[in-house]
NUFI-922315 format. One record per residue: x, y, z of N, C-alpha, C, O, CB in turn. Coordinates in steps of 0.02 Angstrom, whole numbers, plus 32768, in hexadecimal, padded with zeros to 4 digits. Each point is the difference from the previous one (the first is absolute). Last residue first. Glycine has a CB too. Layout:
REM residues N
XYZXYZXYZXYZXYZ/...
***
This chain:
REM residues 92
5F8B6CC476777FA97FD6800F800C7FDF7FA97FD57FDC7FE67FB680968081/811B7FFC806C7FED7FE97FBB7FC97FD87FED7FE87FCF801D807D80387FDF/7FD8809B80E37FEB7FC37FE57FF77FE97FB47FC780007FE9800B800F807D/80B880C280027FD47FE17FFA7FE27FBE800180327FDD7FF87FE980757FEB/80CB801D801F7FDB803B802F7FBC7FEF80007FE180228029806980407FBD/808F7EE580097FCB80227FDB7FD8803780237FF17FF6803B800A7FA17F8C/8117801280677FB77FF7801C7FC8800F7FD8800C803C7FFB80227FDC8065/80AC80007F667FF27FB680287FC3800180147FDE7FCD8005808A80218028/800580D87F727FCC7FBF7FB9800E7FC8803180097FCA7FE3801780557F7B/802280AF80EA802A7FFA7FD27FF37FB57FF180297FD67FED802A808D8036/7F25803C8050801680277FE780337FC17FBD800080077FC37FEE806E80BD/7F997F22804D7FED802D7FB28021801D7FD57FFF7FE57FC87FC1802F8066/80AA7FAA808E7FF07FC27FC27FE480117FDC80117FFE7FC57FEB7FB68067/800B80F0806B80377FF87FF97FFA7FD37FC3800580167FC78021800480B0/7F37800980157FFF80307FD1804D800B7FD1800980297FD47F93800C8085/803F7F3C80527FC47FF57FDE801380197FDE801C7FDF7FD57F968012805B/80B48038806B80297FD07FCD7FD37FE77FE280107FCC7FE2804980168054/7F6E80CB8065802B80097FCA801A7FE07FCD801780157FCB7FF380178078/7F657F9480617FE480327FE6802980187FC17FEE80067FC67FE0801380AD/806B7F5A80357FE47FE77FCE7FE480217FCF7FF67FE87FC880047FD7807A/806780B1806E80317FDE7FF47FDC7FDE7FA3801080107FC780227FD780E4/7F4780817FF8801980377FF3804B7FCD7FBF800C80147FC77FC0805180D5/7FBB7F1C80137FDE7FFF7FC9800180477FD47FD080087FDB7FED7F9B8065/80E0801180767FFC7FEB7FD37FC87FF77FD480077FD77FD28048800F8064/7FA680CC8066804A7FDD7FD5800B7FE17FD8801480157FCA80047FEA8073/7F237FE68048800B80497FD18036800C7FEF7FFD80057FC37FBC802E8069/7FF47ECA7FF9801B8036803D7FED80607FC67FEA80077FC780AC7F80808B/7EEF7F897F6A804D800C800C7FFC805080247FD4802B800280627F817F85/7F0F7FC08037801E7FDF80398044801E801880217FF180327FA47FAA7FA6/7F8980577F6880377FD87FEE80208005805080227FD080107FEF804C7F5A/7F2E805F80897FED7FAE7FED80527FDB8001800B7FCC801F7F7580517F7D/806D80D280B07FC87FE0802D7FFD7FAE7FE27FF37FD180257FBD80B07FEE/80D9800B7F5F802E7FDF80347FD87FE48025800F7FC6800F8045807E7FF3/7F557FD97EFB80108020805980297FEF802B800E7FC57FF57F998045800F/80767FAF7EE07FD97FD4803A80168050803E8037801980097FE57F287FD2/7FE480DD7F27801F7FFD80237FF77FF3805C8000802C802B801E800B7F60/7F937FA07F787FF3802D8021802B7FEB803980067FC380077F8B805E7FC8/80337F677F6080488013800A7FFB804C8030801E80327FEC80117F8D7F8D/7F307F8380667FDB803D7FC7804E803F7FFC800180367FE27F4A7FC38058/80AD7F38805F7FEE7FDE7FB77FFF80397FC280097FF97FC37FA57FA98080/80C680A680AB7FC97FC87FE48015801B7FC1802480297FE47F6C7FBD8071/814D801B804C7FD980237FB67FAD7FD1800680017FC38006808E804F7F8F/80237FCA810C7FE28042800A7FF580287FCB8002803D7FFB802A7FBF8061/803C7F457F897FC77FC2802D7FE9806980397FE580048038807F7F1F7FE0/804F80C77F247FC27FFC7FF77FB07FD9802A7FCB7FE57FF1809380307FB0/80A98024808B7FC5803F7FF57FCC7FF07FEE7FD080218014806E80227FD0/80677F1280147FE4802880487FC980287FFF7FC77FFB801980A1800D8004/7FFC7FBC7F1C7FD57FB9801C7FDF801E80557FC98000801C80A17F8A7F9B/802C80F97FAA7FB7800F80087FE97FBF801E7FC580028011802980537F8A/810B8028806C7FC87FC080227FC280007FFB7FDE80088033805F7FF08017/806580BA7FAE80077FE17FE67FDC7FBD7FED80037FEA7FC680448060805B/7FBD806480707FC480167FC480197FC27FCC7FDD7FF27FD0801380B28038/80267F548101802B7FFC7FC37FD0800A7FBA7FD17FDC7FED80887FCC8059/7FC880B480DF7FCB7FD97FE1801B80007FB7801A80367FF07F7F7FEA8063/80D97FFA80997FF480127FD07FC57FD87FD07FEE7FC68007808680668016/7FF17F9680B17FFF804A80187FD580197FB07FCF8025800880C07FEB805C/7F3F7F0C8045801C80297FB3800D80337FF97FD4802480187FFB7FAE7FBC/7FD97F8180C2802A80388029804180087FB4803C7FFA7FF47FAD7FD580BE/7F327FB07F71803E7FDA7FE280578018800D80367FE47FFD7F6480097FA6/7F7C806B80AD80167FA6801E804A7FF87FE880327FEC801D7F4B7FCD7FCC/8036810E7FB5800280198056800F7FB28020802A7FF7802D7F6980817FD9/80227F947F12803C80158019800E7FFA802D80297FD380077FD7805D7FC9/7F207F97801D803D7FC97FE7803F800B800580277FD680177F9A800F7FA2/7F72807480DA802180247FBB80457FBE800980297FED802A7FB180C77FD7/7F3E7F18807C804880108010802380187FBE7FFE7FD37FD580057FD4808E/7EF5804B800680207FFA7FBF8053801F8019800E803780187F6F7FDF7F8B/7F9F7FA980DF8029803E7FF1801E7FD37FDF7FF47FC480088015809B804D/7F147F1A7FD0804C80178031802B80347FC77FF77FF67FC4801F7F7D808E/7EF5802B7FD78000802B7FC980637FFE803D800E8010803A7F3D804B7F7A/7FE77F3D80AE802B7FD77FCC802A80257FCF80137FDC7FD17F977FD58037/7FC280D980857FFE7FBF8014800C7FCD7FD27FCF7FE67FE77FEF80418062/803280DB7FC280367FE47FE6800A7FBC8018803A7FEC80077FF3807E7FED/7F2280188058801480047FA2803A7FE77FF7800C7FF67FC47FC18071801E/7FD27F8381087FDB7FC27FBE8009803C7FB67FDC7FFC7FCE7F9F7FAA8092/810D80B28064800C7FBA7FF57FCD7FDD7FCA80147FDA7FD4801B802680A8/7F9480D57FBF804780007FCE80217FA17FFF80127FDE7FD0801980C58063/7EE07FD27FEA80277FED802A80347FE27FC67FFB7FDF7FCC7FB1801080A7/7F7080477F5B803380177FF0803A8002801B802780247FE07F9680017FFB/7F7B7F7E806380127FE87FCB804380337FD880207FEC7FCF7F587FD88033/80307FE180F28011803B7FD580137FFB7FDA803C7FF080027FCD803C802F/7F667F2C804F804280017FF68002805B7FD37FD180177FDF80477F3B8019/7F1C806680D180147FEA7FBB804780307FDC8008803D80097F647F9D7FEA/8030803D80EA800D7FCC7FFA80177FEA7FB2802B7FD67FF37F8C80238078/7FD180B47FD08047800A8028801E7FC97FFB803C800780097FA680438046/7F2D7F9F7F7D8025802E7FB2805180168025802980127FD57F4780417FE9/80017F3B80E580067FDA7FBC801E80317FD680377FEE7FEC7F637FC5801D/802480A7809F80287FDF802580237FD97FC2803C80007FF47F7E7FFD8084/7F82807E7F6F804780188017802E7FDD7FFF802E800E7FD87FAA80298062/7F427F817F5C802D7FFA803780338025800F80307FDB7FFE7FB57FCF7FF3/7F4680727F5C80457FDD80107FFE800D80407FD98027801C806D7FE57F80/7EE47FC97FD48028802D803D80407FD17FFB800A7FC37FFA7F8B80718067/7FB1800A7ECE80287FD1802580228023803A8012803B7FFE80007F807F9A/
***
């Protein structure tokens, strides 16, 4: 088959940074909106929307939160654990 020059310059770059993130929008850390200084180990209802199912402890790339505050959650995760609000597993 003959291509065209002209034709293959013409066609879109598929790796072009606008078509990977074409519908995909950044993630605002909930703290940082809510302009929280602290995060409450007290409160597993919170915490648990940065626990999955298998009680692993959600990335910041997915949950969205800053490095602070996902340094923050981090702790009060480990915090409820420690003193029976939170489960360190999935009970099966």
């Amino acid at each position: 088959m003959n291509y065209d020059k002209d034709n293959l310059e013409a066609t879109p770059d598929l790796n072009a940074d606008s078509l990977k993130r074409r519908g995909a929008r950044k993630r605002v850390c909930k703290y940082c909106a809510d302009r929280v200084t602290t995060v409450d180990y007290k409160d597993p209802q919170v915490l648990r929307q940065f626990i999955t199912d298998r009680g692993k402890i959600v990335p910041r790339r997915i949950s969205g939160n800053c490095a602070k505050h996902q340094r923050m959650v981090r702790v009060a995760v480990a915090r409820a654990r420690n003193i029976a609000l939170m489960p360190f597993t999935q009970t099966h």
